[in-house]
Structure formats: C-alpha cells, structure tokens
Backbone as XML, in Angstrom:
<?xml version="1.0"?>
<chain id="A" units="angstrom">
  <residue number="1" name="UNK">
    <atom name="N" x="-46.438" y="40.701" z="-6.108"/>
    <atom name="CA" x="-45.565" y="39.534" z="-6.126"/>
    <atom name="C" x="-45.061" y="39.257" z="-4.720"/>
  </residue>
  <residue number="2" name="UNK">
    <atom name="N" x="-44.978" y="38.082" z="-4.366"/>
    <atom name="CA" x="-44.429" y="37.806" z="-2.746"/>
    <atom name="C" x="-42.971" y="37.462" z="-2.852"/>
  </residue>
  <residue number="3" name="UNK">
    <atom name="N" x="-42.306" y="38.175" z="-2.032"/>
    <atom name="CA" x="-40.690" y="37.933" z="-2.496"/>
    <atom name="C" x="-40.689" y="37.183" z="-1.259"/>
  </residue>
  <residue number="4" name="UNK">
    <atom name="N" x="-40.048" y="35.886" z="-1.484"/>
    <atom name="CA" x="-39.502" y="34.764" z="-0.570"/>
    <atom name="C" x="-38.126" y="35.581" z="0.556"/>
  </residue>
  <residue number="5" name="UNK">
    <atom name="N" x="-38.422" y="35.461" z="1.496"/>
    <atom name="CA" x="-37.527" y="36.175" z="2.605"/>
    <atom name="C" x="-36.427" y="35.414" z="3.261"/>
  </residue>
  <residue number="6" name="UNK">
    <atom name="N" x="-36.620" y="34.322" z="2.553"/>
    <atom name="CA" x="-35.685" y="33.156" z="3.145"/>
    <atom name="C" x="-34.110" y="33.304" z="2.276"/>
  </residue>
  <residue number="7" name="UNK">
    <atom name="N" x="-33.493" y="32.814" z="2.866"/>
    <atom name="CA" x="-32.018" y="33.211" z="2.582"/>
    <atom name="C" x="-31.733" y="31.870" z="1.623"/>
  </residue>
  <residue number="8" name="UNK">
    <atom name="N" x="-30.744" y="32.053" z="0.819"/>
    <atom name="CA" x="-30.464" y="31.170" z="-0.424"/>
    <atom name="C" x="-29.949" y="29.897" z="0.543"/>
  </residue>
  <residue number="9" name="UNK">
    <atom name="N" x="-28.966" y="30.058" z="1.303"/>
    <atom name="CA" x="-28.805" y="28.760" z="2.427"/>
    <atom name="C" x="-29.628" y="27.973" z="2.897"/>
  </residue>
  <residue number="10" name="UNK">
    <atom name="N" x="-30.817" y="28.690" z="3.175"/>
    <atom name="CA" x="-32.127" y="28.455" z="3.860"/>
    <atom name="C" x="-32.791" y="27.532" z="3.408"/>
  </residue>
  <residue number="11" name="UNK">
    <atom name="N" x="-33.068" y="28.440" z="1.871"/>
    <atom name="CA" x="-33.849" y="27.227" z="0.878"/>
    <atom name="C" x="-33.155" y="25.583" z="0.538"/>
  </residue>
  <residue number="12" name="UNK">
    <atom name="N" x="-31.626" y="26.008" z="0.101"/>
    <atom name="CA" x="-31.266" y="25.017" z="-0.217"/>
    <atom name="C" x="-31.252" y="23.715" z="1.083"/>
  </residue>
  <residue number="13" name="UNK">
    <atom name="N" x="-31.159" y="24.049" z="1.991"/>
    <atom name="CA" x="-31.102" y="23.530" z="3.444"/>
    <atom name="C" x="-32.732" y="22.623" z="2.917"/>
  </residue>
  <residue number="14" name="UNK">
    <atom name="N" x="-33.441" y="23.153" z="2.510"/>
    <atom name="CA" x="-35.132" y="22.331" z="2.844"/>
    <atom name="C" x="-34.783" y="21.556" z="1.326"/>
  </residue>
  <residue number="15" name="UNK">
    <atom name="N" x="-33.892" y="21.115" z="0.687"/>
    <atom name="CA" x="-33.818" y="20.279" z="-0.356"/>
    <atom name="C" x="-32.629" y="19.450" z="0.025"/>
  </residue>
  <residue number="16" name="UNK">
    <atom name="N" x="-33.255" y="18.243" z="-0.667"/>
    <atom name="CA" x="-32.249" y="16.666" z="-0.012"/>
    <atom name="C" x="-32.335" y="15.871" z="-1.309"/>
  </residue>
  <residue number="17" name="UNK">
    <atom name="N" x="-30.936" y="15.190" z="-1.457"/>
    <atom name="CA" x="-30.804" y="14.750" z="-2.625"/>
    <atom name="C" x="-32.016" y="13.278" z="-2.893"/>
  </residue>
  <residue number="18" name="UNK">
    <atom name="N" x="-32.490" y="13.540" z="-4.031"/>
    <atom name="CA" x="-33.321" y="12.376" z="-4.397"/>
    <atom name="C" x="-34.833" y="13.047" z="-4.441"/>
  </residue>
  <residue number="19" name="UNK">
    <atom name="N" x="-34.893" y="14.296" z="-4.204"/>
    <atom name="CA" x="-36.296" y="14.739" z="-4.219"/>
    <atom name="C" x="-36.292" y="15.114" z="-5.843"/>
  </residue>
  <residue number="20" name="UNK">
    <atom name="N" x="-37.357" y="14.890" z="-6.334"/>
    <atom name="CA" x="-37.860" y="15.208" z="-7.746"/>
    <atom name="C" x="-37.719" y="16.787" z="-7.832"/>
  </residue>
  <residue number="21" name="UNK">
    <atom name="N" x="-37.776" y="17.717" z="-8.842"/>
    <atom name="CA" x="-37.506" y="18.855" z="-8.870"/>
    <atom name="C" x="-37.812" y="19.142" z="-10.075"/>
  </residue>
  <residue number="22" name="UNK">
    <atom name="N" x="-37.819" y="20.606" z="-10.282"/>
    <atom name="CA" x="-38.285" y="21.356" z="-11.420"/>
    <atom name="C" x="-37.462" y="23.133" z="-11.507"/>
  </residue>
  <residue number="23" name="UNK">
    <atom name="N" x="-36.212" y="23.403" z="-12.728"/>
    <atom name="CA" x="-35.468" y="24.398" z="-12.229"/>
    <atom name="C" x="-36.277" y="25.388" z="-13.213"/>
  </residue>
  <residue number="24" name="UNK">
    <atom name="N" x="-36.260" y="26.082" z="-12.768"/>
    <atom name="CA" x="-37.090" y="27.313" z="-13.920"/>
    <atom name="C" x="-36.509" y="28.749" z="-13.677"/>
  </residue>
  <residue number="25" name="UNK">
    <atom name="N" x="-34.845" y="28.199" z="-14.606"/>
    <atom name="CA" x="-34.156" y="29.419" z="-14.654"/>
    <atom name="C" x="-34.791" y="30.286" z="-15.685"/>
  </residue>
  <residue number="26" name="UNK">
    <atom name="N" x="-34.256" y="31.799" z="-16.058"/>
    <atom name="CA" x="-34.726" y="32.781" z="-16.800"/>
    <atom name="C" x="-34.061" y="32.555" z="-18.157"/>
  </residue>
  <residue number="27" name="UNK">
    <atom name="N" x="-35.059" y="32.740" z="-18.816"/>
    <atom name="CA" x="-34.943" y="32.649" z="-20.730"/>
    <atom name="C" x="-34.919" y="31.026" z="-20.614"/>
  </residue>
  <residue number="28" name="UNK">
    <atom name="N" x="-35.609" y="30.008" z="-20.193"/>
    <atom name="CA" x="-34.968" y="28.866" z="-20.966"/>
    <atom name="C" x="-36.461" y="27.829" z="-20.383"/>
  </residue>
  <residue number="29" name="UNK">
    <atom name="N" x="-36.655" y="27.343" z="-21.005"/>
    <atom name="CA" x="-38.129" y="26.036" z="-20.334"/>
    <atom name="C" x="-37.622" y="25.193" z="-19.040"/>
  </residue>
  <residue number="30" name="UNK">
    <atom name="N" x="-38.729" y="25.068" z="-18.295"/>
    <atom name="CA" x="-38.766" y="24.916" z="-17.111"/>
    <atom name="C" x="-38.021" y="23.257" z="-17.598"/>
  </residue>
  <residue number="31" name="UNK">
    <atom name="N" x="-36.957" y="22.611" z="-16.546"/>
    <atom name="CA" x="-36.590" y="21.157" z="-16.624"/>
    <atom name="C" x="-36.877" y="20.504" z="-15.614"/>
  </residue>
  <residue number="32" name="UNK">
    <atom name="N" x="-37.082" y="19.377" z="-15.542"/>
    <atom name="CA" x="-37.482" y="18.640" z="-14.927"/>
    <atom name="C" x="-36.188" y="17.329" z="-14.589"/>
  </residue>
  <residue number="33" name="UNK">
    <atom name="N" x="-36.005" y="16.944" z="-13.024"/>
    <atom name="CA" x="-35.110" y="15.756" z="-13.192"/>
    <atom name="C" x="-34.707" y="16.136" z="-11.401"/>
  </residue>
  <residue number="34" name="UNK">
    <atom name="N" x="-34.062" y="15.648" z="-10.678"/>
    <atom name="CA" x="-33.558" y="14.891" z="-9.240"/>
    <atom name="C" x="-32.986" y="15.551" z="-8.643"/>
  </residue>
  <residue number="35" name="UNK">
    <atom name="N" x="-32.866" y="16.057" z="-7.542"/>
    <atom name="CA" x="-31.373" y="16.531" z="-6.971"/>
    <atom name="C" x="-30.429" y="15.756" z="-6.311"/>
  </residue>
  <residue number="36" name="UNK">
    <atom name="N" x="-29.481" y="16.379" z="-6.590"/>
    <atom name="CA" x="-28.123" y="15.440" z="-7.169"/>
    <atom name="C" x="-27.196" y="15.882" z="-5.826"/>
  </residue>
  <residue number="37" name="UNK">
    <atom name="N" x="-26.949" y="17.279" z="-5.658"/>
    <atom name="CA" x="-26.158" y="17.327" z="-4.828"/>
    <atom name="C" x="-26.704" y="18.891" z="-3.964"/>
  </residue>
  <residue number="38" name="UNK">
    <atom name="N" x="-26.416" y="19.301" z="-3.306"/>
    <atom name="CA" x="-27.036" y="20.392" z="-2.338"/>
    <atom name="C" x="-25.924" y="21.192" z="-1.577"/>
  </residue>
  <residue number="39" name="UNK">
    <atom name="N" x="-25.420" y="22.068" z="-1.522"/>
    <atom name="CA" x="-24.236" y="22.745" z="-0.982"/>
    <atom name="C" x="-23.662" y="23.658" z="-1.847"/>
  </residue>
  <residue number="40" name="UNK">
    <atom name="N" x="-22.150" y="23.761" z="-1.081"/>
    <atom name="CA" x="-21.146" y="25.150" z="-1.337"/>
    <atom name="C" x="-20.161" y="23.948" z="-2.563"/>
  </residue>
  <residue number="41" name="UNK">
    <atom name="N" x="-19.937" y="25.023" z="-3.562"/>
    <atom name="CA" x="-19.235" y="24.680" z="-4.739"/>
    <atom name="C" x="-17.981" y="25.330" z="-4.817"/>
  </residue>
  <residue number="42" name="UNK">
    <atom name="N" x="-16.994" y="24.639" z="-5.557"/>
    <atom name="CA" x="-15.334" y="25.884" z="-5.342"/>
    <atom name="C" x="-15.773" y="26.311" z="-6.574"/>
  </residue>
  <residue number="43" name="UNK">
    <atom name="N" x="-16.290" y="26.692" z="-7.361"/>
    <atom name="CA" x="-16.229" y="27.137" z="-8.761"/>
    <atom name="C" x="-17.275" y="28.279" z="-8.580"/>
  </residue>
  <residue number="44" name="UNK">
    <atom name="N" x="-18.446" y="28.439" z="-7.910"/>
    <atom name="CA" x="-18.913" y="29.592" z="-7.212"/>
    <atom name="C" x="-18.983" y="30.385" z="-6.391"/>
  </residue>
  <residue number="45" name="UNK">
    <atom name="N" x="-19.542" y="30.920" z="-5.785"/>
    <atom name="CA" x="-19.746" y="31.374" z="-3.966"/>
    <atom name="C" x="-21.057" y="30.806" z="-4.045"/>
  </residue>
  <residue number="46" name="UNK">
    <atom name="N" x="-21.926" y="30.701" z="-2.572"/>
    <atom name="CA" x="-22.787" y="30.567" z="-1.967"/>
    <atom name="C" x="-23.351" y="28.824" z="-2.165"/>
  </residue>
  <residue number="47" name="UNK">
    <atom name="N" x="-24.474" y="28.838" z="-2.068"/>
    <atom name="CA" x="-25.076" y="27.500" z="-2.320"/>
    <atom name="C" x="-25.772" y="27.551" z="-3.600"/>
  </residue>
  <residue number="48" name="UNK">
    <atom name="N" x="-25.404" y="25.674" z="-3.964"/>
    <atom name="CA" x="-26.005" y="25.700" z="-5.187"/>
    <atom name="C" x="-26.724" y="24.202" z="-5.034"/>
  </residue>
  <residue number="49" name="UNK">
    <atom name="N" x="-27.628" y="24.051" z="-6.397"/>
    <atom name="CA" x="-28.744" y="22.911" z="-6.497"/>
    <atom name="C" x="-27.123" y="22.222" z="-7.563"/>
  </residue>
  <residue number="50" name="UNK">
    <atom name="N" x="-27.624" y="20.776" z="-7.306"/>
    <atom name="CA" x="-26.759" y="20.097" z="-8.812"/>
    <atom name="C" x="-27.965" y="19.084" z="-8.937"/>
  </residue>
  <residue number="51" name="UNK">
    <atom name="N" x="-28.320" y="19.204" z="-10.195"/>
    <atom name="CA" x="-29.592" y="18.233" z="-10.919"/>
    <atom name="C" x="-29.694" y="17.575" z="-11.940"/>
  </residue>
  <residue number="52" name="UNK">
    <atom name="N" x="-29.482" y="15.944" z="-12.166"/>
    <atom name="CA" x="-30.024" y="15.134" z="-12.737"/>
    <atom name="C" x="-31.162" y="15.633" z="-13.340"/>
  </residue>
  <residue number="53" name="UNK">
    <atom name="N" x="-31.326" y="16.007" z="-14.662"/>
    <atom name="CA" x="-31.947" y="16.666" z="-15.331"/>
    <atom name="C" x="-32.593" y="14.751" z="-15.973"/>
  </residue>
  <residue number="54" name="UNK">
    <atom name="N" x="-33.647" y="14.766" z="-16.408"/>
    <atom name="CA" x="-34.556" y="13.377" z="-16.973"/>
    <atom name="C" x="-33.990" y="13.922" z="-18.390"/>
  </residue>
  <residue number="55" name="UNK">
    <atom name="N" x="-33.663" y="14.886" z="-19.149"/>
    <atom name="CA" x="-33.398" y="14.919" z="-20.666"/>
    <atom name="C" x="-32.029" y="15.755" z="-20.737"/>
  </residue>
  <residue number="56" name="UNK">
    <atom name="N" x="-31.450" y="15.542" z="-21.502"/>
    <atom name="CA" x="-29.985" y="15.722" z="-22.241"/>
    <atom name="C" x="-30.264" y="17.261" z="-22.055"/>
  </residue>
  <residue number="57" name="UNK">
    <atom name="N" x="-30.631" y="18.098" z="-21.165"/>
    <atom name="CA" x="-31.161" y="19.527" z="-21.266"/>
    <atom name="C" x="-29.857" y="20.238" z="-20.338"/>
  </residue>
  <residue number="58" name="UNK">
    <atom name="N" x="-29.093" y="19.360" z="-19.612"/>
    <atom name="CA" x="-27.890" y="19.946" z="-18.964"/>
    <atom name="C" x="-26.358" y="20.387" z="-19.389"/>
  </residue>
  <residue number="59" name="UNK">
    <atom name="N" x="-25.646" y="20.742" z="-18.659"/>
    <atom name="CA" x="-24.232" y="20.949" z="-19.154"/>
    <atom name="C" x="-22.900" y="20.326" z="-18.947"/>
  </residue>
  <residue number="60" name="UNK">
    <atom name="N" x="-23.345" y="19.214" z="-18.147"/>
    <atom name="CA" x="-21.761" y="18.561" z="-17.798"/>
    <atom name="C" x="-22.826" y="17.100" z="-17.406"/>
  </residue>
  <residue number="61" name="UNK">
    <atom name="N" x="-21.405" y="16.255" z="-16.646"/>
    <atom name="CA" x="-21.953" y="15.051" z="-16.278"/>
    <atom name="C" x="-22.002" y="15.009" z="-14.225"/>
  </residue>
  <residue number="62" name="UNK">
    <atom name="N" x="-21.866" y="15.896" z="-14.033"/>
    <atom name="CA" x="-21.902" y="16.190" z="-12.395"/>
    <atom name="C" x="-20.559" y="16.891" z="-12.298"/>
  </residue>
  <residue number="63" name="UNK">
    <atom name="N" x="-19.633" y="16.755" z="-12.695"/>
    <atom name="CA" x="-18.305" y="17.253" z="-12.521"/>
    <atom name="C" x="-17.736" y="18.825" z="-13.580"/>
  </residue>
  <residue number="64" name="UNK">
    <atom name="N" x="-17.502" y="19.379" z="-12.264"/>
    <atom name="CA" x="-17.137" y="20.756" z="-12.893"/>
    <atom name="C" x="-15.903" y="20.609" z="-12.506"/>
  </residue>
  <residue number="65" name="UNK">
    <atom name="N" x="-15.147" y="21.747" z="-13.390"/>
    <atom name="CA" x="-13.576" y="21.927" z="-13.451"/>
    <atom name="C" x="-12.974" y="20.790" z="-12.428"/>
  </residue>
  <residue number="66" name="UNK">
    <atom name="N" x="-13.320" y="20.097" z="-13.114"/>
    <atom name="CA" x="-12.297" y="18.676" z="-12.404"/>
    <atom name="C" x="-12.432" y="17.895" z="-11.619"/>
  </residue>
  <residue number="67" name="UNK">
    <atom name="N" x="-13.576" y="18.322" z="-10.562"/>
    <atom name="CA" x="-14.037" y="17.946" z="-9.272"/>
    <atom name="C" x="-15.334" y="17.565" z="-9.438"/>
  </residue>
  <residue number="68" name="UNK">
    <atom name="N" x="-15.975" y="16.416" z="-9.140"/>
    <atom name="CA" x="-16.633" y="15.558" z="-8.723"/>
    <atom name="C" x="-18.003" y="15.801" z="-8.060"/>
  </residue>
  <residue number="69" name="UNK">
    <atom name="N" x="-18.977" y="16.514" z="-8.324"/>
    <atom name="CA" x="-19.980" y="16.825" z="-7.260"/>
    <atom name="C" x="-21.142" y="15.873" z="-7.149"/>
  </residue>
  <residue number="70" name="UNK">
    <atom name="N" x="-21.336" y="15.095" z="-8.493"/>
    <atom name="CA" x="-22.180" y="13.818" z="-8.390"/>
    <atom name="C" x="-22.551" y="12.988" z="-9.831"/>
  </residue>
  <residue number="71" name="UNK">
    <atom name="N" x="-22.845" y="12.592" z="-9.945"/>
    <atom name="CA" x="-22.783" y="11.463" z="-11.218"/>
    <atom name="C" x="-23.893" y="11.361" z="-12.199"/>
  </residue>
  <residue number="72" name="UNK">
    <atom name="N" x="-24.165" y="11.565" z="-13.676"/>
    <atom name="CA" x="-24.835" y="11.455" z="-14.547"/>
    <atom name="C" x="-24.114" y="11.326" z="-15.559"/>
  </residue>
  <residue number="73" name="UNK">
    <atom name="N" x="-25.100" y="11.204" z="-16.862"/>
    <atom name="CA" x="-24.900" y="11.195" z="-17.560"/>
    <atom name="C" x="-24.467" y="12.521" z="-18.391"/>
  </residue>
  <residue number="74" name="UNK">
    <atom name="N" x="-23.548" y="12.384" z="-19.717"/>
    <atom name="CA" x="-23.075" y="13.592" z="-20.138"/>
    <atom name="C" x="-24.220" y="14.810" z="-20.182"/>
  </residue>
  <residue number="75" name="UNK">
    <atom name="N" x="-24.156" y="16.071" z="-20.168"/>
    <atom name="CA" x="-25.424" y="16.890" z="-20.561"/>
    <atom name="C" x="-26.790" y="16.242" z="-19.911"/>
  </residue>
  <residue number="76" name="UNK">
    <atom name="N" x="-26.733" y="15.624" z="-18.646"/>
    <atom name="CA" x="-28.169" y="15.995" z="-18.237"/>
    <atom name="C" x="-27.839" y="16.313" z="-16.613"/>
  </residue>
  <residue number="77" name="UNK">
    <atom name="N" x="-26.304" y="16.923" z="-16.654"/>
    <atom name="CA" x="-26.067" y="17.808" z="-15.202"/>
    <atom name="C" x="-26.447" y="18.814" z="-14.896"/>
  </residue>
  <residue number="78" name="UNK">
    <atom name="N" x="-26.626" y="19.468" z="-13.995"/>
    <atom name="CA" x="-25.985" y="21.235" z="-14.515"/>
    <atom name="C" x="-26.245" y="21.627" z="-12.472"/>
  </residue>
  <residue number="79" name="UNK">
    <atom name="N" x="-25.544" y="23.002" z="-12.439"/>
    <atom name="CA" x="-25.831" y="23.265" z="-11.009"/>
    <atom name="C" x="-27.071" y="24.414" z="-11.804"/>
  </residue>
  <residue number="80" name="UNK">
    <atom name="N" x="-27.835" y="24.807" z="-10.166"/>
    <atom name="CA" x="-28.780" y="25.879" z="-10.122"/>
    <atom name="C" x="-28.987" y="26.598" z="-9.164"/>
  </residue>
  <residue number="81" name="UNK">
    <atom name="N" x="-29.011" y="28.026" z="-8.951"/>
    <atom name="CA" x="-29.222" y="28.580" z="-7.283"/>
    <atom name="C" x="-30.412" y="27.916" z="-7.365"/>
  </residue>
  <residue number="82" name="UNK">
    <atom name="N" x="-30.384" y="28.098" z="-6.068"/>
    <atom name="CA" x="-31.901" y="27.178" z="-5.244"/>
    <atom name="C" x="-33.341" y="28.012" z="-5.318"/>
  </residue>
  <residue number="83" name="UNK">
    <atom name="N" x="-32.666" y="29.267" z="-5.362"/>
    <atom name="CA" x="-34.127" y="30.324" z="-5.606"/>
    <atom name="C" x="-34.610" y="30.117" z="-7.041"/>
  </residue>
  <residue number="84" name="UNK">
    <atom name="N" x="-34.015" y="29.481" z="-7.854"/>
    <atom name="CA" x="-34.634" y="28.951" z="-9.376"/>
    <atom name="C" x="-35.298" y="27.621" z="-9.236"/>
  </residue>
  <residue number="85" name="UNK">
    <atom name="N" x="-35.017" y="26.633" z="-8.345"/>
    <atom name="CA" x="-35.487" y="25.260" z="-7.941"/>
    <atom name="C" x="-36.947" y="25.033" z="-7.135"/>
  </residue>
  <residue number="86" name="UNK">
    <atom name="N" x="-37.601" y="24.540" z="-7.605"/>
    <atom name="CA" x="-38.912" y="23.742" z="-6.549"/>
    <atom name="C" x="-38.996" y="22.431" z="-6.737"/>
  </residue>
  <residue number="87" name="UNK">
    <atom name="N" x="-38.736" y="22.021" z="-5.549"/>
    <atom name="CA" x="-38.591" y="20.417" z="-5.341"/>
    <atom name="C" x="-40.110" y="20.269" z="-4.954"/>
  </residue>
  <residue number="88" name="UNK">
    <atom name="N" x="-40.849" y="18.837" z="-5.686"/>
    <atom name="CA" x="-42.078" y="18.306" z="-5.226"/>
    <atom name="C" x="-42.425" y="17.408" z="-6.053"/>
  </residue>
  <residue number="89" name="UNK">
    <atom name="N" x="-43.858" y="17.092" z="-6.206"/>
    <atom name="CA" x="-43.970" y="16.353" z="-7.062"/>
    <atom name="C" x="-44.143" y="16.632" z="-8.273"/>
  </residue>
  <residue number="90" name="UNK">
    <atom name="N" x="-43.161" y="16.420" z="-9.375"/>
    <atom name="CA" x="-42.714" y="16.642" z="-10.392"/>
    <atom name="C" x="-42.598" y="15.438" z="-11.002"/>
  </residue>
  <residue number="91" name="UNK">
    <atom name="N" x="-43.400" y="14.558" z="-11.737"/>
    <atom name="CA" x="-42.748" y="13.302" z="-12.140"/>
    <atom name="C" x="-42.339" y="13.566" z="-13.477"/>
  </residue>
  <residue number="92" name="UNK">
    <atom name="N" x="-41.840" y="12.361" z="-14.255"/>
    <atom name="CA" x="-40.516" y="12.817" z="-15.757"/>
    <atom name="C" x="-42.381" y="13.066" z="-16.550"/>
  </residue>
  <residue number="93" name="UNK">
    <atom name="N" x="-41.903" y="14.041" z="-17.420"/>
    <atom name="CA" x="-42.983" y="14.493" z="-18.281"/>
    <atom name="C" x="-42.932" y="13.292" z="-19.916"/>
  </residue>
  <residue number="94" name="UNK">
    <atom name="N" x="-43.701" y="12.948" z="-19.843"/>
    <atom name="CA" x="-44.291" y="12.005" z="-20.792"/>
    <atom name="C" x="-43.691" y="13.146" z="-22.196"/>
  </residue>
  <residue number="95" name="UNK">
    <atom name="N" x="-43.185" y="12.096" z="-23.060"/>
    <atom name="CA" x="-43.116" y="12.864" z="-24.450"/>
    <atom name="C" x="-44.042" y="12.259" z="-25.712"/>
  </residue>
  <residue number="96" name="UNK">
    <atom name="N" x="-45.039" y="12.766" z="-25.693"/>
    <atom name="CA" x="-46.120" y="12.405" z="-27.314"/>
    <atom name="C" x="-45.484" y="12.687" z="-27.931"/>
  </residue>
  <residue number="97" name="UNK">
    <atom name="N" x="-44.811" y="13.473" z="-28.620"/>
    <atom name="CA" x="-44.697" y="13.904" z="-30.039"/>
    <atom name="C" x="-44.771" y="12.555" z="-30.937"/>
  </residue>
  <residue number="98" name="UNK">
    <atom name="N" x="-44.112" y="11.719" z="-30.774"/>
    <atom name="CA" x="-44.000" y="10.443" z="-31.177"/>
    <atom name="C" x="-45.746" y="9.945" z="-31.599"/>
  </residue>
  <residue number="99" name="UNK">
    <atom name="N" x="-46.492" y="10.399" z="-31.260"/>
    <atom name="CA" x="-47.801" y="9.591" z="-31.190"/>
    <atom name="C" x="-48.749" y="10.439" z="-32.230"/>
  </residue>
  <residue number="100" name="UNK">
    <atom name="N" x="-48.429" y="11.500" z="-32.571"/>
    <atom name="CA" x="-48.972" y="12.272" z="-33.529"/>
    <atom name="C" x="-48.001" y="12.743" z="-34.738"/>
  </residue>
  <residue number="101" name="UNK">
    <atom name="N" x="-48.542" y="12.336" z="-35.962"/>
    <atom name="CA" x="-48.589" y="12.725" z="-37.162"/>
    <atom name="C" x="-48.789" y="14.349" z="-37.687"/>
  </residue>
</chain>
C-alpha cells in the first residue's frame, strides 16, 4: 500500500472550492458532490473538506454549532478530513433505478 506522505494541510491546500469531489470515508459508500469550503474549523482541530454532497447523504446545511461555513441544502452538508477526499472528475452519478422494473 503507498501511504501518502503529504501532510493533512498539504492536501487540503491542493483543493479549491468548486472542484467536483468524491469522500470515501470508512463504513459508509463513497459520495459524490462539490467542495464547499477548505480550512481550519472551531468545532475541530486541523483542516477539514466541507461538501455539497449531489444527494441528501449529508449532515447539516453548511453550518455547524452555529457558525456558518457555507451554504446547502439541509442534509447534503457534511465536513471531511481531506485524506478521505479526491477531488477530480467526478460528475453527479446518474440514478436508474427508476428505469427498471
């Protein structure tokens, strides 16, 4: 396995809001949706991703404990360390289910 040597600052530093993205935290399906905001949070330490998630798959609407970090809709916010994030081309994933019986 190649362990990334780059520092969590580092990474988040090479992500800019509006790039498409894909977070693929542990136990849960990979999501898909924008970055929203990029930096230091008062509700954590270090740096974090905040992402416009494309489906209701998040936990807030950009705003944690009170404060403001960027704007969506209810449940398709959420923050993410950046070592869970790959920004690229990721476009919104098409949903069939609808098309099959």
């Amino acid at each position: 396995a190649v362990v990334s040597t780059q520092s969590t600052g580092e990474r988040a530093l090479k992500m800019k809001v509006g790039d498409r993205c894909e977070a693929r935290t542990p136990n849960q399906p990979a999501r898909r949706g924008e970055v929203a905001f990029v930096g230091e949070v008062e509700f954590k330490d270090g740096h974090w991703v905040g992402i416009k998630f494309d489906e209701p798959v998040g936990k807030h609407d950009g705003m944690v404990e009170g404060k403001r970090y960027f704007k969506c809709n209810n449940k398709y916010g959420a923050f993410c360390q950046p070592r869970f994030v790959e920004v690229g081309d990721f476009p919104p994933e098409l949903d069939f289910s609808d098309d099959e019986i």
